[in-house]
Structure formats: C-alpha cells, structure tokens
C-alpha positions in Angstrom: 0.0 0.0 0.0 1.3 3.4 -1.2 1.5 5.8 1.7 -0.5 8.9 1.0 0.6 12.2 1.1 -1.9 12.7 4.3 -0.5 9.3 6.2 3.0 10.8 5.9 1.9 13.6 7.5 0.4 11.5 10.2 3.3 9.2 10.8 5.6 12.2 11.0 3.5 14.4 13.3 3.0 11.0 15.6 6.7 10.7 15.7 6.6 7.2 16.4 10.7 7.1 16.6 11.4 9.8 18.3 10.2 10.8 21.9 7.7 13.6 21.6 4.7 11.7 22.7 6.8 9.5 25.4 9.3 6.8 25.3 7.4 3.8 25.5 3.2 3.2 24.4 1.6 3.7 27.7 3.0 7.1 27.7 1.8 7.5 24.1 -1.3 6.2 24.9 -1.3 8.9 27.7 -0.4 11.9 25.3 -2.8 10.3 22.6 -5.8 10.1 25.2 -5.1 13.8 26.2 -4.8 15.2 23.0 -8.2 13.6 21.7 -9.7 15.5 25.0 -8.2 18.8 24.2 -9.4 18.9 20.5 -13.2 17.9 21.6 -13.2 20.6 24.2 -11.2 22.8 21.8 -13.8 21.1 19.3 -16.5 22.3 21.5 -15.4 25.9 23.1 -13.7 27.8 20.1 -16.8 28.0 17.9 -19.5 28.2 20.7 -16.7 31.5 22.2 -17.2 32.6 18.5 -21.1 32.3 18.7 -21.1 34.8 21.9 -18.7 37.0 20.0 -20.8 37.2 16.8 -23.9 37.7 18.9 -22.1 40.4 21.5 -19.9 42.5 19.4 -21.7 42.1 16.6 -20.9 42.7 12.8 -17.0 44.8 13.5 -16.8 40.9 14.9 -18.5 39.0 12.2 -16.0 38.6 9.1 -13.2 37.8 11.3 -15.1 35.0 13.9 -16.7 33.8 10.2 -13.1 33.2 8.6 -11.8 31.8 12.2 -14.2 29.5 12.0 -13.8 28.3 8.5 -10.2 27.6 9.1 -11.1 26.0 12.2 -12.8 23.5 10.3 -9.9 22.1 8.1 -8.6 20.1 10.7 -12.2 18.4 11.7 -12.0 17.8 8.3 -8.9 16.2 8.1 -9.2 14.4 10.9 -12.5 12.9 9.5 -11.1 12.3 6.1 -7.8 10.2 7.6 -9.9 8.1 9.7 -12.4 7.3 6.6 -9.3 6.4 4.5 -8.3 4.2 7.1 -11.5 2.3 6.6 -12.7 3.3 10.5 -16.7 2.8 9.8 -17.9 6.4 11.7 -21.8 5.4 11.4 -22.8 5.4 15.3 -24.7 2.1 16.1 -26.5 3.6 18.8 -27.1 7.3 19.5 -27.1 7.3 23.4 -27.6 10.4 25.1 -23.8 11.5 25.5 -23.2 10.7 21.5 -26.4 13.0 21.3 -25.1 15.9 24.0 -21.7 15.7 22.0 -22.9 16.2 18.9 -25.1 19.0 19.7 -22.5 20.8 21.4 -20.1 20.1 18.3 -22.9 21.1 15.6 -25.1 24.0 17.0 -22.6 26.9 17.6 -22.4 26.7 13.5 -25.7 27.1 13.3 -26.0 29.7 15.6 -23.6 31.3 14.9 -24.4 31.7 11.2 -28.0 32.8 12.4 -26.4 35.4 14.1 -23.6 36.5 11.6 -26.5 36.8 9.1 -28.8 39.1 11.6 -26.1 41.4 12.4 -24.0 41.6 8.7 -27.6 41.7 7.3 -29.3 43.7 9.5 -32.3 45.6 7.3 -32.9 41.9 6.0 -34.5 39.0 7.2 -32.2 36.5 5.7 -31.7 35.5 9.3 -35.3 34.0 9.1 -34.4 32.3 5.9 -31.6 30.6 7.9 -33.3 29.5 10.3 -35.8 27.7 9.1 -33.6 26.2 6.6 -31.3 25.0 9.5 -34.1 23.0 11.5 -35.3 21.9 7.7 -31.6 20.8 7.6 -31.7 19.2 11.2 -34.8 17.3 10.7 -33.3 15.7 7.0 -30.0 15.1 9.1 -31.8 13.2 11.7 -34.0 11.5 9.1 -30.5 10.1 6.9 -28.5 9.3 10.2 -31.9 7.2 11.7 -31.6 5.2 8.5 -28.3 4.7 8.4 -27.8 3.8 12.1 -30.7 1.4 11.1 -28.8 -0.4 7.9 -25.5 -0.7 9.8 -27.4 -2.6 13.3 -28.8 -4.3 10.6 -26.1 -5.8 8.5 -24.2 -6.3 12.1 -27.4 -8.7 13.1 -27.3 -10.2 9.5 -23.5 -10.8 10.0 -23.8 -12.4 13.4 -26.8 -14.8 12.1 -24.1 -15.5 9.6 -21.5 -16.6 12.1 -24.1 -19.0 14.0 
C-alpha cells in the first residue's frame, strides 16, 4: 500500500521514533488520550466562544469570527477524512444520550452562529429567518438520513452475526 501524502503527514507528526509523545506506548497512549480531550473541548469551546462574540460585538466581529471559523474546520476535516481512508466505519450504532449531547455541542454553535452572523451583517434583511428555518429543515433531514443509516448498519451487524451461527 502506497502511503499517501496525508498518512506521511500523520506518521511524521506522531513521531513514532522519536520521543515527543513518550518513550514507551503507555506514555503514548497517555499523550494520545489527552490530545483527543483537548481537541473535543477545543472542538467544543472555540466556535460556541465565536457564537457569543458574533452575537455580543456584533458585525466589526463578524467577518473575522466567520473566517476563524472556517479555518477551524480544516482540521475536523482532516481528521475525518484520515480516519475514513483508514476504513474506520464512523456510522454510530447507537445514538445514546452522550453521543447526542456531544454532537449537539459540536454542531449548534455553527448554526448559531451563522443565524447570528446573518442578523447582524444583514441587519435591514431578514435572511436570518431564511436561515433559520432552513437550519431546522436541515436538522430534521440530518436526523432522518442518520436514523436510516444507524438502522442499515445494526442491521447488517445482526445479518453478519446470524451468519456466524
């Protein structure tokens, strides 16, 4: 297998021969446990701090919260993308309530957030309305496509285990 541009990247920032993340793999383990905590509160805390902002300070605020958002994004996104291409299967099997609490936290402040960018860069329109209800016309498809796909994948896992038997 050809090692991608992105898993050299990986393999270099992991430094799996040198000792940045410890000398041996509990410490790795360690520094790879706390790192994955920092970037879901980091995850968590820099867009909903950029939600108060937008809605606080207002539109001198808005353009630069928007663009720090939409850099924050590119590592999500490249964290997503590696995993994927690692053939890590991210379809939840079961939504309990801390998948759900997570997920809200990680999703709204966007939403928000935009509602609010709109209201104040906008402010003689209501494009902010527009927004809004295409955001809980968004959430209800989102919920809709993730109930069926939770549902195929407990599915084919029953299917597979009826196979094993």
């Amino acid at each position: 297998m050809t090692a991608t541009l992105m898993d050299r990247f990986v393999r270099w920032n992991l430094d799996f021969d040198g000792d940045l993340y410890g000398r041996d793999e509990r410490e790795r383990l360690r520094w790879y446990e706390a790192t994955t905590t920092a970037f879901q509160l980091q995850a968590i805390i820099v867009p909903w701090a950029a939600t108060a902002l937008v809605w606080t300070v207002g539109e001198p605020a808005a353009w630069p919260l928007l663009i720090l958002l939409a850099v924050f994004l590119v590592p999500i996104a490249f964290c997503s993308a590696y995993v994927q291409s690692r053939r890590v299967d991210t379809t939840p099997r079961v939504w309990s309530r801390k998948r759900l609490v997570i997920s809200t936290l990680l999703g709204a402040p966007y939403v928000v957030f935009g509602i609010g960018f709109l209201y104040h860069v906008y402010p003689e329109s209501d494009v902010w309305r527009s927004a809004l209800i295409g955001s809980l016309i968004g959430l209800a498809a989102g919920v809709v496509i993730q109930g069926v796909q939770t549902y195929r994948i407990r599915r084919r896992d029953a299917l597979l285990v009826g196979d094993e038997d």
